[in-house]
C-alpha positions in Angstrom: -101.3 -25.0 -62.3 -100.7 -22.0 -65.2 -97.4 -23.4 -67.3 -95.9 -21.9 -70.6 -95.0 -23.5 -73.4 -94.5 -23.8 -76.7 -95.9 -24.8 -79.8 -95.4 -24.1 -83.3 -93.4 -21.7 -82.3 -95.7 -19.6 -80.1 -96.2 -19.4 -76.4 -99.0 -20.9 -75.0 -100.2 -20.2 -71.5 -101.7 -24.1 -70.2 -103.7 -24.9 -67.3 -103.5 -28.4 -65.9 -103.2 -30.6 -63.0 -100.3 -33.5 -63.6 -102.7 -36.1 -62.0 -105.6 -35.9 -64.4 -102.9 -36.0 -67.6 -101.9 -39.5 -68.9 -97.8 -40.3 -69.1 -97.3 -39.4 -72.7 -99.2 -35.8 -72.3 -97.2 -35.2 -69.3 -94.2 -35.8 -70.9 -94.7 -34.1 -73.8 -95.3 -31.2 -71.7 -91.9 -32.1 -70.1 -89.9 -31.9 -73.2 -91.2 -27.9 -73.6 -92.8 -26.6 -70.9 -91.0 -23.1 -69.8 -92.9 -21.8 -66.5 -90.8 -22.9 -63.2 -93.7 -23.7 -61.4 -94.9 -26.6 -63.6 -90.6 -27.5 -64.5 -91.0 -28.3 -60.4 -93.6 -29.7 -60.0 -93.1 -32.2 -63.1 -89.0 -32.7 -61.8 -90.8 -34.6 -59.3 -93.5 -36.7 -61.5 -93.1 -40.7 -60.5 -93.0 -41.5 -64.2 -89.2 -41.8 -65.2 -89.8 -40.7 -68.8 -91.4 -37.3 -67.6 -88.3 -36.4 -65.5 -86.0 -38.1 -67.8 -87.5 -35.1 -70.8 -87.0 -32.5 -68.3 -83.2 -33.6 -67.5 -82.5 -34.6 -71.3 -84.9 -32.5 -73.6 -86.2 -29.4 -72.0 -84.5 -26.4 -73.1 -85.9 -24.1 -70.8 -84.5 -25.9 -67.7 -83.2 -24.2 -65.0 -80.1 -25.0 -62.8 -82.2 -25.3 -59.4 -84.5 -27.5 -61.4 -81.4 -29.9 -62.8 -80.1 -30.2 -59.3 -83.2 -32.0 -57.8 -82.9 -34.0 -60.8 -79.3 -34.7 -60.1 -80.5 -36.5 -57.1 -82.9 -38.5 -58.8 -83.5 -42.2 -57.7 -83.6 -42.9 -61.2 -79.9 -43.8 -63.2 -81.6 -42.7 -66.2 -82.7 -39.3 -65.0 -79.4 -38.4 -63.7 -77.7 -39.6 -66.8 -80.0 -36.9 -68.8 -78.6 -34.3 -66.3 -75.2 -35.3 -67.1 -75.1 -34.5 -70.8 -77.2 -31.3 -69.9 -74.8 -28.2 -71.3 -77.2 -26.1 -68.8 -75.2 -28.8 -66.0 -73.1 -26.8 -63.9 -69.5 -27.6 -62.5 -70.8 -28.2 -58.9 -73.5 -30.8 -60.6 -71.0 -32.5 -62.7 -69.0 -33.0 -60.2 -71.1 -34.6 -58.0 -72.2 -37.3 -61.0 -68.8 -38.2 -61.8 -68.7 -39.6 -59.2 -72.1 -41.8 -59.7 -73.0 -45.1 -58.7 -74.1 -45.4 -62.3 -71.5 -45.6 -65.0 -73.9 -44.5 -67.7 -74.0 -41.4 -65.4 -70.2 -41.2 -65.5 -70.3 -41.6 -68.9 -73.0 -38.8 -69.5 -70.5 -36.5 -67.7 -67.0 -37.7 -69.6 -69.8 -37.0 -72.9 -70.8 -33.4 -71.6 -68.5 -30.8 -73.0 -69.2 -28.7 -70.7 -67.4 -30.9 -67.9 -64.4 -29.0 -67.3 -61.0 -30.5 -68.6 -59.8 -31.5 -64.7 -62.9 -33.9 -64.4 -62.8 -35.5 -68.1 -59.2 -36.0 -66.9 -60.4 -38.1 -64.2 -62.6 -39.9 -65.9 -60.3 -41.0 -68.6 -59.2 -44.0 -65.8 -62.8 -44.9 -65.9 -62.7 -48.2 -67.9 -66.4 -47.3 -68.4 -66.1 -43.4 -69.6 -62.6 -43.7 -71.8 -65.1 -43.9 -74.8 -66.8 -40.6 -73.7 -64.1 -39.0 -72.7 -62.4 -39.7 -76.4 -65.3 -38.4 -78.2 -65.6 -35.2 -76.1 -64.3 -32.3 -78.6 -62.6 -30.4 -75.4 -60.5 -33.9 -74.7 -56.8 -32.5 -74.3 -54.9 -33.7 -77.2 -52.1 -34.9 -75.0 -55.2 -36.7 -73.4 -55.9 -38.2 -77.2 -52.6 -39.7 -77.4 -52.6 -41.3 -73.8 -56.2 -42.7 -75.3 -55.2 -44.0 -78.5 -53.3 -46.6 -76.9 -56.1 -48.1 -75.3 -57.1 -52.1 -75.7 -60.4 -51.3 -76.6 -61.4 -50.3 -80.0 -64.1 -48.1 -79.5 -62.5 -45.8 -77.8 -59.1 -45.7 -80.0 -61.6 -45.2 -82.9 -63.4 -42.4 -81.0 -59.8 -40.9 -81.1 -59.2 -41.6 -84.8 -62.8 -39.5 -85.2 -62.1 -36.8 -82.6 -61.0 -33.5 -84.0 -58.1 -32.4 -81.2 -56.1 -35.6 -82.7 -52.8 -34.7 -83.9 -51.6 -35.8 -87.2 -48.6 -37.3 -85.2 -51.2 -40.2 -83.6 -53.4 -40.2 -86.6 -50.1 -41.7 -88.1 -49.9 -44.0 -85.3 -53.5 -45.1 -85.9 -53.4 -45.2 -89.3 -51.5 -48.7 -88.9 -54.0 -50.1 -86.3 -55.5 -53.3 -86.8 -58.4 -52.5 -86.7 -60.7 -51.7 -90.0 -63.0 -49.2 -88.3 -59.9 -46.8 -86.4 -58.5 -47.1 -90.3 -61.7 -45.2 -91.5 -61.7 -42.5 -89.0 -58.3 -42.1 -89.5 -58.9 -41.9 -93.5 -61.8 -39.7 -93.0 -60.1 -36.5 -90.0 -59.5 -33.6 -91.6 -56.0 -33.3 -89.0 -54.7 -36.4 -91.3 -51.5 -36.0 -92.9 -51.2 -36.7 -96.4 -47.6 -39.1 -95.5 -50.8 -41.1 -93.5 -53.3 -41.0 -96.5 -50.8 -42.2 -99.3 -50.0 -45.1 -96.7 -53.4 -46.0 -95.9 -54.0 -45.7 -99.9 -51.9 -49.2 -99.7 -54.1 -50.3 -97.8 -55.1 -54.5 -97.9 -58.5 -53.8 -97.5 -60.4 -51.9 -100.7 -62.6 -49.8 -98.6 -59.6 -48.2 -96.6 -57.8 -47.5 -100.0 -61.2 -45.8 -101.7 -61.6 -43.6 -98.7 -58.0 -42.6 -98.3 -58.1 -41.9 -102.1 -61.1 -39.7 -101.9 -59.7 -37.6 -98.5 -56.3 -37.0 -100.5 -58.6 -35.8 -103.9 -60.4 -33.2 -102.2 
């Protein structure tokens, strides 16, 4: 099989058959390769970590070649689709609503996924994280979000720039010593927030509220 791909830069025209290659050549191939023949062919390789660089990695994939992939028996496969920008609406639609919820989460990450999906995701106890660290996440979504139980995700608010400085101010009184950073460290923060957070109990909240106000 003829493939293209790159190295150092320049294109390379490769012969090889997939059978004779070991697992590690193959998928270094995977993670490059540019001809559609061999993006096929290798889609299809029974070694997860070759289809898993094609889904992830390859920036040369093409959208026929992400559907097959998008079917893949493999969670970990179809989770590399789902953070795919090249991932199209009909594609993430169909994986948000995946078995898997590391697929789900791949697509609530993607932000490409169109605002109607993340949405829908954001009731997925298992994507509110992704969904709060997506940079197209509504800021109306944001402020649902930020009441959450869980800290991760009201800390991937605190970090996320689409949070208003209305529930950074919220956030800036959370318990939590992590949401208190991000908080202290989003450029959307109000200075009413940093000067409160400078009064901080904990030293490290004050320094890095002191240092956001300085500059």
């Amino acid at each position: 099989m003829n493939a293209s791909c790159i190295n150092g830069g320049r294109m390379m025209k490769l012969k090889f058959d997939p059978n004779e290659l070991s697992v590690s050549t193959r998928t270094e191939i995977a993670k490059e390769v540019s001809s559609t023949e061999a993006l096929m062919v290798l889609a299809k390789d029974e070694e997860v970590l070759v289809r898993r660089a094609i889904a992830e990695i390859n920036a040369n994939v093409t959208v026929e070649v992400l559907k097959i992939l998008a079917n893949d028996n493999d969670a970990d496969v179809r989770r590399g689709v789902a953070v795919n920008k090249k991932a199209t609406e009909e594609i993430l639609t169909m994986l948000a609503n995946d078995n898997s919820a590391d697929v789900r989460w791949g697509v609530a990450f993607n932000e490409n996924t169109p605002k109607y999906i993340i949405e829908k995701l954001s009731e997925d106890i298992a994507c509110r994280e992704a969904v709060a660290i997506n940079q197209n996440a509504s800021a109306e979504l944001l402020e649902r979000l930020s009441k959450d139980k869980i800290e991760s995700v009201r800390y991937a608010v605190a970090k996320n720039k689409n949070t208003t400085a209305e529930v950074l101010n919220k956030l800036s009184k959370d318990k939590s010593i992590k949401v208190k950073y991000a908080v202290a460290m989003n450029e959307n923060t109000s200075i009413k927030s940093l000067k409160s957070l400078i009064k901080d109990k904990n030293g490290y909240i004050r320094e890095i509220a002191k240092k956001s106000l300085e500059n």
